[in-house]
N, CA, C and O of each residue as an XYZ file, in Angstrom:
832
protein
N     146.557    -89.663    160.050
C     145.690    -90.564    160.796
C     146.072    -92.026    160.550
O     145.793    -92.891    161.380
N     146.718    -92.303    159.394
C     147.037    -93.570    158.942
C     148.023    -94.107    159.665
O     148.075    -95.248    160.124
N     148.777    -93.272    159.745
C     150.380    -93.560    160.752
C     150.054    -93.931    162.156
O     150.312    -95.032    162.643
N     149.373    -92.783    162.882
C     148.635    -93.053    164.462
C     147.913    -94.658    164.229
O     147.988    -95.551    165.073
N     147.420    -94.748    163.288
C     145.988    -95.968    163.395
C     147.730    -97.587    163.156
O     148.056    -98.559    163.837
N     148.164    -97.093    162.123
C     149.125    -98.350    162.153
C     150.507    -97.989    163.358
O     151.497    -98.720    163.354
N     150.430    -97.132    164.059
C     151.201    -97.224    165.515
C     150.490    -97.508    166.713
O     151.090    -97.750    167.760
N     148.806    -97.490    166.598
C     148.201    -98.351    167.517
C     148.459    -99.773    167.600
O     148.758   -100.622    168.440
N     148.171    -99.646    166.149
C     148.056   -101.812    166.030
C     149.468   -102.031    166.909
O     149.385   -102.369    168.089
N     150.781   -101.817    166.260
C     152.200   -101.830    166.684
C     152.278   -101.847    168.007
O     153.090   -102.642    168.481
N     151.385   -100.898    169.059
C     151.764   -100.975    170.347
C     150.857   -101.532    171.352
O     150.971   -101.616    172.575
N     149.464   -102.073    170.146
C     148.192   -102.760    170.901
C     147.839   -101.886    171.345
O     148.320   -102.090    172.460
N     147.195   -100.687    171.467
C     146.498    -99.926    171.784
C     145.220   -100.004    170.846
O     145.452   -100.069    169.639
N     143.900   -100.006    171.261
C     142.785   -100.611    170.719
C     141.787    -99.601    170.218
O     140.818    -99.837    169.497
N     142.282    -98.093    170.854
C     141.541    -97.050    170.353
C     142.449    -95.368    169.908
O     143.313    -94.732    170.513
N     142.051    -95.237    169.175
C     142.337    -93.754    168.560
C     141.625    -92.716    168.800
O     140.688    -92.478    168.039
N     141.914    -91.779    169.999
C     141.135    -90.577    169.639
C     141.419    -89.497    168.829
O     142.584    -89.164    168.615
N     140.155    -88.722    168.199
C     140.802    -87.665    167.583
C     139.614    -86.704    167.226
O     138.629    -86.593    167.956
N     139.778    -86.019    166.051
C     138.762    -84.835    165.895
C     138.037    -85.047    164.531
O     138.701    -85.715    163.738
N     137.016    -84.694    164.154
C     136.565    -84.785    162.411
C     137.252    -83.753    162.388
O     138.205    -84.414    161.976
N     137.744    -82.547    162.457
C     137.908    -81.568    161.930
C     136.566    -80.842    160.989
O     135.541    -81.462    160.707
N     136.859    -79.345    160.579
C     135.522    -78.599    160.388
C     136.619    -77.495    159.844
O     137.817    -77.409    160.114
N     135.772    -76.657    158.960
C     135.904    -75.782    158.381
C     134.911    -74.386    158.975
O     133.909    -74.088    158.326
N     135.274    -73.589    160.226
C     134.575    -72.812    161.050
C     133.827    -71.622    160.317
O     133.100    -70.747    160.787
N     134.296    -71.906    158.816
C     133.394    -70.659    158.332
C     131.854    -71.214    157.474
O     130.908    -70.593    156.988
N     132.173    -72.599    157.586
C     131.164    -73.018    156.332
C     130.126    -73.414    157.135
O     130.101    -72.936    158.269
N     129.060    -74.360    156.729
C     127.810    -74.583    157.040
C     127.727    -76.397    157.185
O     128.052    -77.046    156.191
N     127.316    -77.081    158.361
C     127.268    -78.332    159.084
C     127.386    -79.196    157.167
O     128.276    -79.897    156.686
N     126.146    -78.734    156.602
C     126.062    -79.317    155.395
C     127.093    -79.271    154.565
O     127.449    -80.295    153.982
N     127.748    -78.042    154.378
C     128.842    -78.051    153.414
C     129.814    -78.677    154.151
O     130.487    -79.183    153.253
N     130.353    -78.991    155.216
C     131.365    -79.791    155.828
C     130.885    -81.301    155.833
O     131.852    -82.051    155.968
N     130.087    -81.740    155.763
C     129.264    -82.663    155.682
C     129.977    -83.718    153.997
O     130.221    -84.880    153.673
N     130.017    -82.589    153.527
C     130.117    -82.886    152.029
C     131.682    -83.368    152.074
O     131.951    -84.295    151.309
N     132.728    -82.856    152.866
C     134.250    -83.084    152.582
C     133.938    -84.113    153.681
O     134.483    -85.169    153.360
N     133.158    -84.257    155.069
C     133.250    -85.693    155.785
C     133.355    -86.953    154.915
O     134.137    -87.878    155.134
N     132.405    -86.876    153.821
C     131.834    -87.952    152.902
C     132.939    -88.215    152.158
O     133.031    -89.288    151.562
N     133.822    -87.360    152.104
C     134.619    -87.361    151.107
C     135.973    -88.241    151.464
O     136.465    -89.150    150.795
N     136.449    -87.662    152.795
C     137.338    -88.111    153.546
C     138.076    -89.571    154.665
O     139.048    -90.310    154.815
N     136.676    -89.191    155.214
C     136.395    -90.327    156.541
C     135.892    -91.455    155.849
O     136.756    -92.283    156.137
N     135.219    -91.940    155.259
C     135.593    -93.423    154.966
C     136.317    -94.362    154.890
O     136.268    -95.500    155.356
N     137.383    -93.551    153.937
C     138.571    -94.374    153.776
C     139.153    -94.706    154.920
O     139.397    -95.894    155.130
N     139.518    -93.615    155.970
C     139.996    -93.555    157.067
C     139.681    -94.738    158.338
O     140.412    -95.182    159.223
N     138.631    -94.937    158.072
C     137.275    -95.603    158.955
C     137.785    -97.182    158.569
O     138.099    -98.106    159.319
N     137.725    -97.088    156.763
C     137.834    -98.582    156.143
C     139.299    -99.393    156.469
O     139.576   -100.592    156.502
N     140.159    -98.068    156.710
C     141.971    -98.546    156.966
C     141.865    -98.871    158.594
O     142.463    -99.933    158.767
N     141.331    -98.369    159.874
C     141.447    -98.646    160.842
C     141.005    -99.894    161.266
O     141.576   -100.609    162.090
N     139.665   -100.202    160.504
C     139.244   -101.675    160.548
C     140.191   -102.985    160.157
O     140.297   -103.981    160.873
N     140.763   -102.818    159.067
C     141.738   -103.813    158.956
C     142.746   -103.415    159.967
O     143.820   -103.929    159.652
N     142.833   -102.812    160.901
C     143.843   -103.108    161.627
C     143.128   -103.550    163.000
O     143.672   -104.063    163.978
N     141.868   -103.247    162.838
C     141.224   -103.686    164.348
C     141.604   -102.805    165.165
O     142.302   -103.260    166.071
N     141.356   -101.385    165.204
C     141.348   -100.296    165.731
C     140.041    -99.552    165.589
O     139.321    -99.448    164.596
N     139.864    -98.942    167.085
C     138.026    -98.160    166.742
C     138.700    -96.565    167.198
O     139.404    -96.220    168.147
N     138.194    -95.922    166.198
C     138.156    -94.246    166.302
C     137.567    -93.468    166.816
O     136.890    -92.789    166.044
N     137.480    -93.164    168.072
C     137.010    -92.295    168.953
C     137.311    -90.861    168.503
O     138.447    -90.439    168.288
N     136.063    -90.080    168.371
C     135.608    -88.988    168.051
C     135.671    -87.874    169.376
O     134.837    -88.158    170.237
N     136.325    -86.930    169.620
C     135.772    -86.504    170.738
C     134.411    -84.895    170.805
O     134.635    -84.006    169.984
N     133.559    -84.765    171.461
C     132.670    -83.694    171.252
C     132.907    -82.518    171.180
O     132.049    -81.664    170.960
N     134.438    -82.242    171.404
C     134.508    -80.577    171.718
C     134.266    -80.065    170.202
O     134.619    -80.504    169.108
N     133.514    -78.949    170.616
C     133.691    -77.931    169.520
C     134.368    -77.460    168.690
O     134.091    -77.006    167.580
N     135.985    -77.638    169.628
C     136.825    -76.244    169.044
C     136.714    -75.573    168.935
O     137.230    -75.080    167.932
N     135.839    -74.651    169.902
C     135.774    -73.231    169.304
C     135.961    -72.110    171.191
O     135.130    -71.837    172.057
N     137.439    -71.802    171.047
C     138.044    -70.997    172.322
C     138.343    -69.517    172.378
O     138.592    -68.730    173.292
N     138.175    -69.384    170.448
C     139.093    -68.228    170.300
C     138.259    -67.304    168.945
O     137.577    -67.908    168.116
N     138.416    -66.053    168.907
C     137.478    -64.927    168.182
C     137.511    -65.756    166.718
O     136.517    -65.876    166.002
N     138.917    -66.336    166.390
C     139.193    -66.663    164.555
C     138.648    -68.367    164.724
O     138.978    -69.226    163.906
N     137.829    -68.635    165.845
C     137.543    -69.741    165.428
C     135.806    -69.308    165.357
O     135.202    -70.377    165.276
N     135.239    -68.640    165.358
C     133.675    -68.524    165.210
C     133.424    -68.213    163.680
O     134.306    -67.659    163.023
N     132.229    -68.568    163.124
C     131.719    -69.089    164.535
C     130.628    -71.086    164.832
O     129.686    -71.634    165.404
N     131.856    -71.296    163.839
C     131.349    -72.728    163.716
C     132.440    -73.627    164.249
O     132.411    -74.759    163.766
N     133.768    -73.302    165.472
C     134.691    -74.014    165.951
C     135.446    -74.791    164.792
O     135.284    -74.608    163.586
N     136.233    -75.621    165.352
C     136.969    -76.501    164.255
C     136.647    -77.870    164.354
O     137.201    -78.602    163.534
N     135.985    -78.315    165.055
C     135.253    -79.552    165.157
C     133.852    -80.295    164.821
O     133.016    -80.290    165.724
N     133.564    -80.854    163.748
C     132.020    -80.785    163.537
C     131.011    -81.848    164.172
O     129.852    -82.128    163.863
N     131.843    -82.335    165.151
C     131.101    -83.631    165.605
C     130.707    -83.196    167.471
O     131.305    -83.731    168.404
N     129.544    -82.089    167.656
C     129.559    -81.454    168.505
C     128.087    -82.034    169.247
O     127.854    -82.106    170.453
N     127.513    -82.279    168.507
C     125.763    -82.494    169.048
C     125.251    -83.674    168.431
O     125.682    -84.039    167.338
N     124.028    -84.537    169.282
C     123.773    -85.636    168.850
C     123.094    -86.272    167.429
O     123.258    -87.332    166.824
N     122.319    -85.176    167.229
C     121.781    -84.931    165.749
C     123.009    -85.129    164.543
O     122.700    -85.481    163.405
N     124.753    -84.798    165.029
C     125.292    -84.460    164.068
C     126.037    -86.150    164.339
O     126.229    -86.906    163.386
N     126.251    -86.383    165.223
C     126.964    -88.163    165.117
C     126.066    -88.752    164.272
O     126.457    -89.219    163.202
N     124.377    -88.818    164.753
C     123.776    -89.447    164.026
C     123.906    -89.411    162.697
O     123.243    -90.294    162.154
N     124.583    -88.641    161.873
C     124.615    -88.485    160.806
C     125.254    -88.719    160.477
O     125.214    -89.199    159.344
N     126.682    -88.564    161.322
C     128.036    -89.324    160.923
C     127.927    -90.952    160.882
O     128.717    -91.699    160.305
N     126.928    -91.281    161.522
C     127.179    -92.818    162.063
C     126.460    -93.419    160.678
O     126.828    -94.413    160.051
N     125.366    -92.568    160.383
C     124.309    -93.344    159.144
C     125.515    -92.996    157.778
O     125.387    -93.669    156.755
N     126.160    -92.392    157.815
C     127.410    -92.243    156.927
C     128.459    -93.190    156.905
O     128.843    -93.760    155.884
N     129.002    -93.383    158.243
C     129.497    -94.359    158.143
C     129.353    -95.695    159.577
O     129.817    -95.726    160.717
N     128.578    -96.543    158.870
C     127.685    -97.456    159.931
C     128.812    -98.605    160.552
O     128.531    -99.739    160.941
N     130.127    -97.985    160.525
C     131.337    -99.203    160.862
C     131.435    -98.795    162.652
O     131.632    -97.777    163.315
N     131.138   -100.417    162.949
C     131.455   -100.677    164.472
C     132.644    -99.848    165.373
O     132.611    -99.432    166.531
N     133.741    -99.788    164.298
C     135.054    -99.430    164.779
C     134.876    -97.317    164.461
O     135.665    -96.414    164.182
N     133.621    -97.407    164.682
C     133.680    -95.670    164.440
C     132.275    -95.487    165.819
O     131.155    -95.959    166.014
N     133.475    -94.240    166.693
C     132.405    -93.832    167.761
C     133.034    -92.545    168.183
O     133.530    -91.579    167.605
N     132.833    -92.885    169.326
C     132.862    -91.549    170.356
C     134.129    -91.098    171.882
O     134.240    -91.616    172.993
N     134.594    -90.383    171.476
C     135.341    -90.216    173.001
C     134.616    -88.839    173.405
O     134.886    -87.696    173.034
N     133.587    -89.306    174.302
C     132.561    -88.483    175.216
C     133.103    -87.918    176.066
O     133.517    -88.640    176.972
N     133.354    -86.454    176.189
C     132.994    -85.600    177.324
C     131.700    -85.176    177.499
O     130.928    -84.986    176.559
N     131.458    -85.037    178.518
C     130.403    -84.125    179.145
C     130.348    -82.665    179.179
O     129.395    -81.891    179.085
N     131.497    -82.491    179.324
C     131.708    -80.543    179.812
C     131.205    -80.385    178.469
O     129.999    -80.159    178.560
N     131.541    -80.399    177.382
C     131.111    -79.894    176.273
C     129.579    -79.428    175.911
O     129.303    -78.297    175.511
N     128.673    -80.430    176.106
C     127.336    -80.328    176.539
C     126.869    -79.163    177.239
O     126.033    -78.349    176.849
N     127.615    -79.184    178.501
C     126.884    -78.181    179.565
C     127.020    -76.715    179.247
O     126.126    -76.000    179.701
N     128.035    -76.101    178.508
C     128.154    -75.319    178.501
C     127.066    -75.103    177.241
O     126.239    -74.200    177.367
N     127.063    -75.818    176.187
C     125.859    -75.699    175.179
C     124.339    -75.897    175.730
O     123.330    -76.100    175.054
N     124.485    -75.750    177.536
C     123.151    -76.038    177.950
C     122.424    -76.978    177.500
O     121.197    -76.899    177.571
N     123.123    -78.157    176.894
C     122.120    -79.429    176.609
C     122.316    -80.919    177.611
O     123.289    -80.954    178.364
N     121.657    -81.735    177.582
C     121.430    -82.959    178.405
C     122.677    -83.663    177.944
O     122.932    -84.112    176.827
N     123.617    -83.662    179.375
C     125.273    -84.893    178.676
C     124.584    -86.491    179.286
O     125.157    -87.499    178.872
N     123.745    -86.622    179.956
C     123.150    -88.091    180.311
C     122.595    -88.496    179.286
O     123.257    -89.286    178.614
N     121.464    -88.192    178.876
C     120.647    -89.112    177.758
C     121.768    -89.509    176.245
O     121.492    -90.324    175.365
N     122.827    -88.788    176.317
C     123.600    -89.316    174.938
C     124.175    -90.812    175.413
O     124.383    -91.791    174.696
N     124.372    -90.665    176.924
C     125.184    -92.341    176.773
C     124.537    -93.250    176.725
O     125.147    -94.319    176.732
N     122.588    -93.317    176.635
C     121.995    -93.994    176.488
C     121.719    -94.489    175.124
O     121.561    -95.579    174.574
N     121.728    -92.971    174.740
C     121.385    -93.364    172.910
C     122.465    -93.754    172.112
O     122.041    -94.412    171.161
N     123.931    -93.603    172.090
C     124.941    -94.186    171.977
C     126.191    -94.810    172.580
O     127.412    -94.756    172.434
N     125.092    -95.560    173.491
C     125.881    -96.917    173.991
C     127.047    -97.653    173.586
O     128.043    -98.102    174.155
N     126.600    -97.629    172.426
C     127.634    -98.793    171.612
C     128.997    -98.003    170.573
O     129.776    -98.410    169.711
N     128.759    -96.894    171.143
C     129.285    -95.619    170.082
C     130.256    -95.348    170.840
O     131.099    -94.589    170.361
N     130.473    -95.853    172.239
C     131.327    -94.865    173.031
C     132.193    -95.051    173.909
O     132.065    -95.170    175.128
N     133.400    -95.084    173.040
C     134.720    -95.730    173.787
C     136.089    -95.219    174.185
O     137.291    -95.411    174.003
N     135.199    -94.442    174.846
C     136.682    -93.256    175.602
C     135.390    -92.098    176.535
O     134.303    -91.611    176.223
N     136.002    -92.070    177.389
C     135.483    -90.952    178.659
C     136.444    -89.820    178.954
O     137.455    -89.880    179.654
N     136.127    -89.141    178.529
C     136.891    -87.617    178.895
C     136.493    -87.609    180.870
O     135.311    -87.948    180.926
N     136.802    -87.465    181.740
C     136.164    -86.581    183.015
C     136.434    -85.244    183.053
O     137.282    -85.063    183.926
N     136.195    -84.464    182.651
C     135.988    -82.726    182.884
C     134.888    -82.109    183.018
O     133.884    -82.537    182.450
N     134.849    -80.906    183.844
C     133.754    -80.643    184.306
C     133.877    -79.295    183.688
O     134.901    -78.843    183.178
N     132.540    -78.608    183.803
C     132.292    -77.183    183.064
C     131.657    -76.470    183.926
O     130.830    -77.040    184.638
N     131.864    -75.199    184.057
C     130.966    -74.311    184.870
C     130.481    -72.953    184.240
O     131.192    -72.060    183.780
N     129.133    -72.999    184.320
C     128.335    -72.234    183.040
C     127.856    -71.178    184.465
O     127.350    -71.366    185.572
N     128.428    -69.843    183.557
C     128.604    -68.704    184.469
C     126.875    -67.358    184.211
O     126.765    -66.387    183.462
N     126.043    -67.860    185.039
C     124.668    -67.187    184.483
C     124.686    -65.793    183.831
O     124.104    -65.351    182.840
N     125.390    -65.343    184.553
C     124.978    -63.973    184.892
C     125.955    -63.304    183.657
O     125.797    -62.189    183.160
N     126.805    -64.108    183.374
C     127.555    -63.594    182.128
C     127.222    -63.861    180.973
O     127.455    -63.235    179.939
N     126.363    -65.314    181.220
C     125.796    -64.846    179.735
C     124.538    -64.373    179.374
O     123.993    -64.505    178.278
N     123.961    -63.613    180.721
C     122.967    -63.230    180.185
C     123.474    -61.543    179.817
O     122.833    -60.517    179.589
N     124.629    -61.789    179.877
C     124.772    -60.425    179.355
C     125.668    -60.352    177.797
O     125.820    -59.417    177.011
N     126.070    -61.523    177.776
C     126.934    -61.595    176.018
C     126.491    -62.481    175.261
O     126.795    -62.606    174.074
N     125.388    -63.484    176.171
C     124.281    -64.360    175.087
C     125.566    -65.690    174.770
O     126.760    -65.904    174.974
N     124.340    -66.340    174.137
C     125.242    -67.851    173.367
C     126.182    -67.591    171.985
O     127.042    -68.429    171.712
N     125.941    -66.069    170.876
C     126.635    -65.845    169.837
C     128.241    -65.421    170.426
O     129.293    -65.462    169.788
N     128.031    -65.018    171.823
C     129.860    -64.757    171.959
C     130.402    -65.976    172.313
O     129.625    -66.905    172.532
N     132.231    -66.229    172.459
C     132.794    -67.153    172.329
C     132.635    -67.583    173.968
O     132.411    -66.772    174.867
N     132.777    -68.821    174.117
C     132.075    -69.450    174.404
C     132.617    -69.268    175.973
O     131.882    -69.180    176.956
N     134.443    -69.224    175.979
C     134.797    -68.971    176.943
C     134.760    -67.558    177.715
O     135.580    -67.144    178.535
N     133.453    -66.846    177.182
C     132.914    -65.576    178.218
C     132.311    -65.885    178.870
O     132.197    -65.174    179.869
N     131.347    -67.373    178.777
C     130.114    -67.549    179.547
C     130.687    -68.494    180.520
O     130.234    -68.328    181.653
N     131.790    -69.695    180.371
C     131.934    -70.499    181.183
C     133.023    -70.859    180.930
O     133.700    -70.411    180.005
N     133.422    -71.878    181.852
C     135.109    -72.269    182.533
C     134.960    -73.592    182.482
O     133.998    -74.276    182.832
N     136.533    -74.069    181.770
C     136.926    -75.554    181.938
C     136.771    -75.887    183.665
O     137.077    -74.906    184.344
N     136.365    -77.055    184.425
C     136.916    -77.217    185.864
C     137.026    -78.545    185.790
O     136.685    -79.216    184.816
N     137.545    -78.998    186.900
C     138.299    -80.580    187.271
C     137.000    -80.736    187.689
O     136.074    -79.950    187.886
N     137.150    -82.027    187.790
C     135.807    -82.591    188.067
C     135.543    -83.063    189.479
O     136.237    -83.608    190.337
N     133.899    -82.531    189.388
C     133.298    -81.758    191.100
C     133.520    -80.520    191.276
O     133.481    -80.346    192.494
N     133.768    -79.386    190.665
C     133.699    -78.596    190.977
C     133.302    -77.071    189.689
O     133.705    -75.912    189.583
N     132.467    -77.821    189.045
C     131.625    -77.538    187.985
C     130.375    -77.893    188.180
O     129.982    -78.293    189.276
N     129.319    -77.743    186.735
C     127.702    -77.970    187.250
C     127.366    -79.418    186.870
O     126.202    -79.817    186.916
N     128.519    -80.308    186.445
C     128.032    -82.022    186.410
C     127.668    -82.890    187.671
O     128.290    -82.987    188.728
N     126.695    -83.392    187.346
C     126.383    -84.254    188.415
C     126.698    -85.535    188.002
O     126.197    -86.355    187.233
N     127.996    -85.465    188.969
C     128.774    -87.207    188.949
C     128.061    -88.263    188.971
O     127.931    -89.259    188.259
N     127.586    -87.832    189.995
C     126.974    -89.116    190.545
C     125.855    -89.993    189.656
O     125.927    -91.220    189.586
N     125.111    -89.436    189.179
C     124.006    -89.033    187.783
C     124.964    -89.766    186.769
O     124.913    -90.965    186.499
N     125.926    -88.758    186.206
C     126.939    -89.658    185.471
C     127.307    -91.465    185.365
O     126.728    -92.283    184.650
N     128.394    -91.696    186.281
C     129.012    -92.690    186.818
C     127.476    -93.514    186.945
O     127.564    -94.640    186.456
N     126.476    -93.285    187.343
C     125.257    -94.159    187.416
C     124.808    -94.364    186.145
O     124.682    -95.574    185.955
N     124.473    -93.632    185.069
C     124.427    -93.764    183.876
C     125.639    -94.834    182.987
O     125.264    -95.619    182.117
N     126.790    -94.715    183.307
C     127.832    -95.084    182.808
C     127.450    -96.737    183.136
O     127.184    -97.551    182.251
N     127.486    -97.042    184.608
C     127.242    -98.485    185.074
C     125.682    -99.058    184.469
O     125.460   -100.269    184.452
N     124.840    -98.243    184.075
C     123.858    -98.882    183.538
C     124.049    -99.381    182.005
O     123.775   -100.561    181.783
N     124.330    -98.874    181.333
C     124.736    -98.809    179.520
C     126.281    -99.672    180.274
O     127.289    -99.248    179.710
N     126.625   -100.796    181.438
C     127.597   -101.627    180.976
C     128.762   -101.072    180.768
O     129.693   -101.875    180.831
N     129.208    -99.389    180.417
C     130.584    -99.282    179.995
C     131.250    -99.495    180.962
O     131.217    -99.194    182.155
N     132.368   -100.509    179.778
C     133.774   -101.213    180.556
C     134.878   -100.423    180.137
O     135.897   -100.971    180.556
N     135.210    -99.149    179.354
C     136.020    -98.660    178.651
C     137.097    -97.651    179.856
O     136.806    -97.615    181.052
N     137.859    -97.182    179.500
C     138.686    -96.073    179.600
C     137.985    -94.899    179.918
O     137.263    -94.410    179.049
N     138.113    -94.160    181.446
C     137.697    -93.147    181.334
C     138.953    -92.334    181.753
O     139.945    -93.015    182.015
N     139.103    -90.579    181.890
C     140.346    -90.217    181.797
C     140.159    -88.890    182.283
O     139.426    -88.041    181.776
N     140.816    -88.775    183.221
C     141.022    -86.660    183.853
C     141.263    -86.471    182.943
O     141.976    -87.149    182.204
N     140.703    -85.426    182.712
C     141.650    -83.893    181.980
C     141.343    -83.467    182.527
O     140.187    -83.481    182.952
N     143.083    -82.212    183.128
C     142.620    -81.417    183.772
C     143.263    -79.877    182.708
O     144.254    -79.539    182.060
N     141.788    -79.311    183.152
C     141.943    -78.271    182.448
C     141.293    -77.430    183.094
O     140.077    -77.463    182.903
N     141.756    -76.528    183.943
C     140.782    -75.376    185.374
C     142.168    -74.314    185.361
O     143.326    -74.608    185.660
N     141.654    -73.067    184.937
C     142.388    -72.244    185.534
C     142.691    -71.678    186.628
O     143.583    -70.841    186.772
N     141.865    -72.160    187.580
C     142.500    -72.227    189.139
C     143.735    -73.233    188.963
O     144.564    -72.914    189.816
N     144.038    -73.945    188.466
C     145.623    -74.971    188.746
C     145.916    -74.906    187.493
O     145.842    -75.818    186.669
N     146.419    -73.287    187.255
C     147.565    -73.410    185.527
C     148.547    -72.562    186.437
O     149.101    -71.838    185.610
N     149.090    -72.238    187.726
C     149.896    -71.634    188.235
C     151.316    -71.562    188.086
O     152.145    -70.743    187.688
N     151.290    -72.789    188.580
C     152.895    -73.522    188.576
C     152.476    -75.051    188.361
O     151.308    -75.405    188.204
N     153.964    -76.215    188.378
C     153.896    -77.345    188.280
C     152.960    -77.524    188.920
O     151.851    -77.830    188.482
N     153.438    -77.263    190.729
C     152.800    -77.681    192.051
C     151.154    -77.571    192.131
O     150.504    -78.199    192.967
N     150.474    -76.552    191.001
C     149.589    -76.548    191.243
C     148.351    -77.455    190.181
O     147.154    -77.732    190.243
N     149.797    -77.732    188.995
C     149.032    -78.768    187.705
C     149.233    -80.394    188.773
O     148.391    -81.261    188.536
N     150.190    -80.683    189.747
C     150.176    -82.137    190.022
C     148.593    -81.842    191.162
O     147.640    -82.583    190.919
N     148.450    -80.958    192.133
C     147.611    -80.364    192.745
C     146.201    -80.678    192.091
O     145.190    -81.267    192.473
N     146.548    -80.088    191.051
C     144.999    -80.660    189.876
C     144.752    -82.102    190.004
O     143.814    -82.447    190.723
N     145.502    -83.047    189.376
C     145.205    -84.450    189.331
C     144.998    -84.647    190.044
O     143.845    -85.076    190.012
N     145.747    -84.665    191.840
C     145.395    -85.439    192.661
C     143.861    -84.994    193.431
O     143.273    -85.658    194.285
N     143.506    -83.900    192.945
C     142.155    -83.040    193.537
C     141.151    -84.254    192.983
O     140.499    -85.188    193.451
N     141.454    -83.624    191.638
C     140.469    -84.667    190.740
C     140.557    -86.497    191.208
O     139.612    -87.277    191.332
N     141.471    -86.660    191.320
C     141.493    -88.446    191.320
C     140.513    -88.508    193.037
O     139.517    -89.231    193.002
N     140.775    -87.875    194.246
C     140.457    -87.425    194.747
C     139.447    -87.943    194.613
O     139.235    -89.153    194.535
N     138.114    -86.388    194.540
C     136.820    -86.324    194.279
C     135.926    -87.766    193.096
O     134.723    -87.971    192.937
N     137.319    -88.608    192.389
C     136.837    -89.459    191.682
C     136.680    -90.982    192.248
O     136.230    -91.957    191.646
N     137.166    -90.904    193.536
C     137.715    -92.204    194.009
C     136.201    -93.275    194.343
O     135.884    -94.461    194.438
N     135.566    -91.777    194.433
C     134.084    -92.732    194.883
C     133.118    -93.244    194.062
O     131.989    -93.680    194.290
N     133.874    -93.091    192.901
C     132.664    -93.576    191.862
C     133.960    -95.053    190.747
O     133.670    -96.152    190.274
N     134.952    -94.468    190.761
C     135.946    -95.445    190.132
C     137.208    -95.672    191.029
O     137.708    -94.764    191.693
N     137.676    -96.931    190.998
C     138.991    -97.414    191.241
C     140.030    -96.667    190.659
O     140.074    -96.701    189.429
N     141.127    -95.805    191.423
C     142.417    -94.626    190.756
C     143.695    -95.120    191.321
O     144.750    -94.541    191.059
């Protein structure tokens, strides 16, 4: 992380994304304990370079050997908050997706209100939470039984909701496709197909 954070400064790039990392067998608290241990320092070296660390929400958790606590521990708002009262440095936030949320069936709007100032990187990906499947394998199976990465618009986010939220809380930051939909993992033709779908369906809410 030290190397990435002093090859930002080097190329002026102003933000770092990345992951807390997690230990998928242990307990929020016992990972909690090696955060404390770790991320400070990390936090304290990016500041002298004038670099902010964007966190991103995914879980990590795609696959049977990752349950059933994913590899990421910075998943829900209760758990930043804790990271943040841990470590209260300006240059420590968030690279927000949304999809992540939806599929955990929780509210992705009200977080950009409550951490406004936390959040400096925009994932755009969309999620599509499949009913009927999970009412048959529930929230304990992995995660990708119940629902699907999709480009955005064509999942259960409401953009528009979004992008309106975004312009209220002021963010001036970086937002960014990912595309990740297994309808366009075919061929090339159908990964360039992806972007331009997405930039597309995005044109009406941002400049592409």
């Amino acid at each position: 992380m030290k190397k990435v954070i002093k090859a930002a400064s080097l190329l002026s790039i102003p933000v770092v994304n990345t992951f807390i990392g997690r230990d998928h067998t242990r307990s929020v608290d016992d990972n909690f304990e090696v955060f404390k241990k770790r991320w400070p320092a990390i936090i304290k070296f990016a500041e002298a370079y004038d670099i902010k660390i964007g966190i991103e929400n995914c879980p990590m958790f795609f696959s049977k050997d990752e349950w059933p606590g994913g590899k990421n521990l910075a998943t829900t708002p209760v758990i930043w908050r804790k990271m943040f009262e841990i470590i209260p440095s300006k240059n420590f936030g968030l690279n927000y997706d949304p999809s992540h949320l939806v599929w955990q069936q929780m509210d992705y709007i009200q977080p950009l209100f409550d951490f406004k100032d936390r959040i400096f990187h925009i994932h755009l990906k969309d999620a599509k939470l499949y009913r009927d499947k999970l009412n048959q394998c529930g929230i304990m199976s992995v995660p990708l039984d119940y629902h699907s990465p999709k480009l955005p618009g064509l999942g259960d986010i409401n953009w528009n909701t979004f992008f309106s939220a975004l312009t209220d809380i002021r963010y001036r930051g970086p937002v960014c496709i990912e595309v990740e939909d297994k309808a366009f993992e075919g061929s090339a033709a159908d990964r360039v197909n992806a972007i331009v779908t997405a930039r597309n369906y995005l044109q009406q809410f941002v400049a592409i």
